[in-house]
C-alpha positions as CSV (number, residue, x, y, z in Angstrom):
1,X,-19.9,-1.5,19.1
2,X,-19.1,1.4,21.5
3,X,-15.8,1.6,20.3
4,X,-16.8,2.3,15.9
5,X,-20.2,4.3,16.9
6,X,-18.4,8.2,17.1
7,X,-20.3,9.6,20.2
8,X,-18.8,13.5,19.7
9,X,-17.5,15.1,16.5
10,X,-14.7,13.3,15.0
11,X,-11.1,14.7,14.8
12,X,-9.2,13.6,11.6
13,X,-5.8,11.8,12.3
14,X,-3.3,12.1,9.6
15,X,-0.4,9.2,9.6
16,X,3.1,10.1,6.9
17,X,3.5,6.5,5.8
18,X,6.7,5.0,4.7
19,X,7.2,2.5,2.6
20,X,6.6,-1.0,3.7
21,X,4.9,0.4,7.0
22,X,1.5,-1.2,8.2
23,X,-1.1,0.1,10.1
24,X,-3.6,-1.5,12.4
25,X,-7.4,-0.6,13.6
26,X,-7.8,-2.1,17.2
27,X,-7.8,-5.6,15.6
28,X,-10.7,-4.7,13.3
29,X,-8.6,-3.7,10.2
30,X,-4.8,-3.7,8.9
31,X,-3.5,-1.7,6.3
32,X,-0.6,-2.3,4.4
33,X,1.2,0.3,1.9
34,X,3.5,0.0,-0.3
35,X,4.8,3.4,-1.0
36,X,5.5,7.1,1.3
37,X,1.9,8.6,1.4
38,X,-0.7,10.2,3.8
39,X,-3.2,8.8,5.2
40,X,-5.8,10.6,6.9
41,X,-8.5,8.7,9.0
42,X,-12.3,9.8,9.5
43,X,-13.4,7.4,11.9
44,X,-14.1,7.2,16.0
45,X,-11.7,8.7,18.4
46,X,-12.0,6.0,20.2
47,X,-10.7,3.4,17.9
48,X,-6.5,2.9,18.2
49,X,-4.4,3.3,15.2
50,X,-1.2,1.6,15.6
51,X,1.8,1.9,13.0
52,X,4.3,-0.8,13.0
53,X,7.7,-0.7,11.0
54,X,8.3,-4.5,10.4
55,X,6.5,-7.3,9.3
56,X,4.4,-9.2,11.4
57,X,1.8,-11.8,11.0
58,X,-0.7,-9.7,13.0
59,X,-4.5,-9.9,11.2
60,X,-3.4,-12.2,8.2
61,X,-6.0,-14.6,9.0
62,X,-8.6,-11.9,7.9
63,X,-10.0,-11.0,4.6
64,X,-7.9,-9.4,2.2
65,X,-8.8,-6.7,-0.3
66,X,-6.2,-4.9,-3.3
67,X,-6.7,-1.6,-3.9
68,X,-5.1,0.0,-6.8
69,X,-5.6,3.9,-5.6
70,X,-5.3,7.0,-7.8
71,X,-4.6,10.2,-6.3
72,X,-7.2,11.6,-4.1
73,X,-8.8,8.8,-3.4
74,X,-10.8,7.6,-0.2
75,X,-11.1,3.9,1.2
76,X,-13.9,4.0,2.6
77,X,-14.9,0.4,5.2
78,X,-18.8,0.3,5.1
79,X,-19.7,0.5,9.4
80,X,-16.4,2.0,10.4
81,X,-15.7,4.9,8.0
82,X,-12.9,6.5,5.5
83,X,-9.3,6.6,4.7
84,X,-8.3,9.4,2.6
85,X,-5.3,8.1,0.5
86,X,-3.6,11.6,-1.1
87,X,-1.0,9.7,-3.6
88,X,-1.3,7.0,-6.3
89,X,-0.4,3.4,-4.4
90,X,-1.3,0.2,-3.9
91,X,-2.8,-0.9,-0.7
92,X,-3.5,-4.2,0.8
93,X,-6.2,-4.4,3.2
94,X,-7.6,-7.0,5.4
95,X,-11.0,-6.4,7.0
96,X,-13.4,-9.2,9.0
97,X,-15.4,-10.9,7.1
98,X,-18.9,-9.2,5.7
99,X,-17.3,-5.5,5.4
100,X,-17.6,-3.9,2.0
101,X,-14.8,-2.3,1.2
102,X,-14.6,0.6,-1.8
103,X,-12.9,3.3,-3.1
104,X,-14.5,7.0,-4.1
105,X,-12.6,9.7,-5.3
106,X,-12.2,12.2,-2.0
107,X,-14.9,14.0,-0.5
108,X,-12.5,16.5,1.5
Protein backbone atom coordinates (compact mmCIF):
# COMPACT_ATOMS: atom_id res chain seq x y z
CA UNK A 1 0.00 0.00 0.00
CA UNK A 2 3.08 2.32 0.55
CA UNK A 3 4.31 1.54 -2.59
CA UNK A 4 0.69 2.87 -4.95
CA UNK A 5 -0.19 5.81 -2.31
CA UNK A 6 2.19 8.87 -4.19
CA UNK A 7 3.65 10.51 -0.95
CA UNK A 8 5.28 13.80 -3.06
CA UNK A 9 4.22 15.11 -6.43
CA UNK A 10 4.38 12.68 -9.13
CA UNK A 11 6.89 12.89 -12.05
CA UNK A 12 5.51 11.48 -15.38
CA UNK A 13 7.61 8.62 -17.03
CA UNK A 14 7.29 8.39 -20.65
CA UNK A 15 8.36 4.68 -22.21
CA UNK A 16 8.81 4.61 -26.68
CA UNK A 17 7.29 1.23 -27.04
CA UNK A 18 8.05 -1.10 -29.81
CA UNK A 19 6.12 -3.51 -31.13
CA UNK A 20 5.62 -6.72 -29.33
CA UNK A 21 7.35 -5.12 -26.17
CA UNK A 22 5.65 -5.67 -22.57
CA UNK A 23 5.79 -3.71 -19.74
CA UNK A 24 5.41 -4.59 -16.14
CA UNK A 25 4.13 -2.68 -12.79
CA UNK A 26 6.11 -4.26 -9.69
CA UNK A 27 3.91 -7.44 -10.16
CA UNK A 28 0.71 -5.45 -9.88
CA UNK A 29 0.07 -4.93 -13.65
CA UNK A 30 1.47 -6.05 -17.23
CA UNK A 31 0.96 -4.34 -20.23
CA UNK A 32 1.21 -5.68 -23.53
CA UNK A 33 1.29 -3.60 -27.01
CA UNK A 34 1.08 -4.41 -30.00
CA UNK A 35 2.30 -1.62 -32.03
CA UNK A 36 5.41 1.49 -31.63
CA UNK A 37 3.63 4.06 -29.34
CA UNK A 38 4.20 6.24 -26.10
CA UNK A 39 3.21 5.59 -23.15
CA UNK A 40 3.35 7.92 -20.44
CA UNK A 41 2.72 6.85 -16.78
CA UNK A 42 0.89 9.02 -13.91
CA UNK A 43 1.37 6.94 -11.08
CA UNK A 44 3.77 6.70 -7.76
CA UNK A 45 7.48 7.12 -8.05
CA UNK A 46 7.85 4.47 -6.14
CA UNK A 47 6.26 1.84 -8.19
CA UNK A 48 9.04 0.01 -10.91
CA UNK A 49 8.28 -0.07 -14.44
CA UNK A 50 10.10 -2.68 -16.16
CA UNK A 51 10.15 -3.18 -20.10
CA UNK A 52 10.98 -6.55 -21.43
CA UNK A 53 11.74 -7.35 -25.21
CA UNK A 54 10.62 -11.05 -25.32
CA UNK A 55 7.89 -13.09 -24.35
CA UNK A 56 7.60 -14.34 -21.00
CA UNK A 57 4.98 -15.94 -19.04
CA UNK A 58 5.43 -13.40 -16.27
CA UNK A 59 1.71 -12.20 -14.75
CA UNK A 60 -0.41 -14.47 -17.15
CA UNK A 61 -2.17 -15.94 -14.33
CA UNK A 62 -3.90 -12.46 -13.70
CA UNK A 63 -6.95 -10.94 -15.16
CA UNK A 64 -6.88 -9.91 -18.50
CA UNK A 65 -8.49 -6.91 -20.12
CA UNK A 66 -8.53 -5.78 -24.33
CA UNK A 67 -8.40 -2.41 -24.95
CA UNK A 68 -9.09 -1.13 -28.40
CA UNK A 69 -7.46 2.61 -27.90
CA UNK A 70 -8.00 5.52 -30.19
CA UNK A 71 -5.61 8.28 -30.21
CA UNK A 72 -5.22 10.27 -27.12
CA UNK A 73 -6.47 8.02 -25.01
CA UNK A 74 -5.79 7.29 -21.17
CA UNK A 75 -5.98 3.81 -19.37
CA UNK A 76 -6.67 4.58 -16.45
CA UNK A 77 -6.40 1.30 -13.30
CA UNK A 78 -8.96 2.49 -10.63
CA UNK A 79 -6.37 2.69 -7.08
CA UNK A 80 -3.16 2.88 -9.04
CA UNK A 81 -3.66 5.66 -11.70
CA UNK A 82 -3.30 6.42 -15.60
CA UNK A 83 -1.56 5.49 -18.77
CA UNK A 84 -1.69 7.97 -21.41
CA UNK A 85 -1.68 5.96 -24.70
CA UNK A 86 -0.83 8.86 -27.63
CA UNK A 87 -1.53 6.38 -30.87
CA UNK A 88 -4.43 4.17 -31.99
CA UNK A 89 -3.43 0.38 -30.65
CA UNK A 90 -4.54 -2.46 -29.19
CA UNK A 91 -3.43 -3.27 -25.73
CA UNK A 92 -3.70 -6.28 -23.61
CA UNK A 93 -3.72 -5.81 -19.91
CA UNK A 94 -3.72 -7.99 -17.02
CA UNK A 95 -4.52 -6.48 -13.67
CA UNK A 96 -5.35 -8.47 -10.04
CA UNK A 97 -8.44 -9.32 -9.60
CA UNK A 98 -11.19 -6.46 -8.43
CA UNK A 99 -9.42 -3.49 -10.43
CA UNK A 100 -11.60 -1.56 -12.85
CA UNK A 101 -10.01 -0.89 -15.59
CA UNK A 102 -11.26 1.98 -18.32
CA UNK A 103 -10.40 4.08 -20.96
CA UNK A 104 -11.06 8.23 -21.13
CA UNK A 105 -10.10 10.27 -23.77
CA UNK A 106 -6.69 12.23 -22.24
CA UNK A 107 -6.80 14.68 -19.71
CA UNK A 108 -3.19 16.14 -20.45
Amino acid sequence: MKKIIPNKEIKPITYQIKSKQSLFIDDLVRIDVNNNNSLTFYMSNMLNVERTFKNTDKLYNLVRHELELEDNNDIVINGLGFIKVVNRCKVVLYTLQNVDVYIRKALI
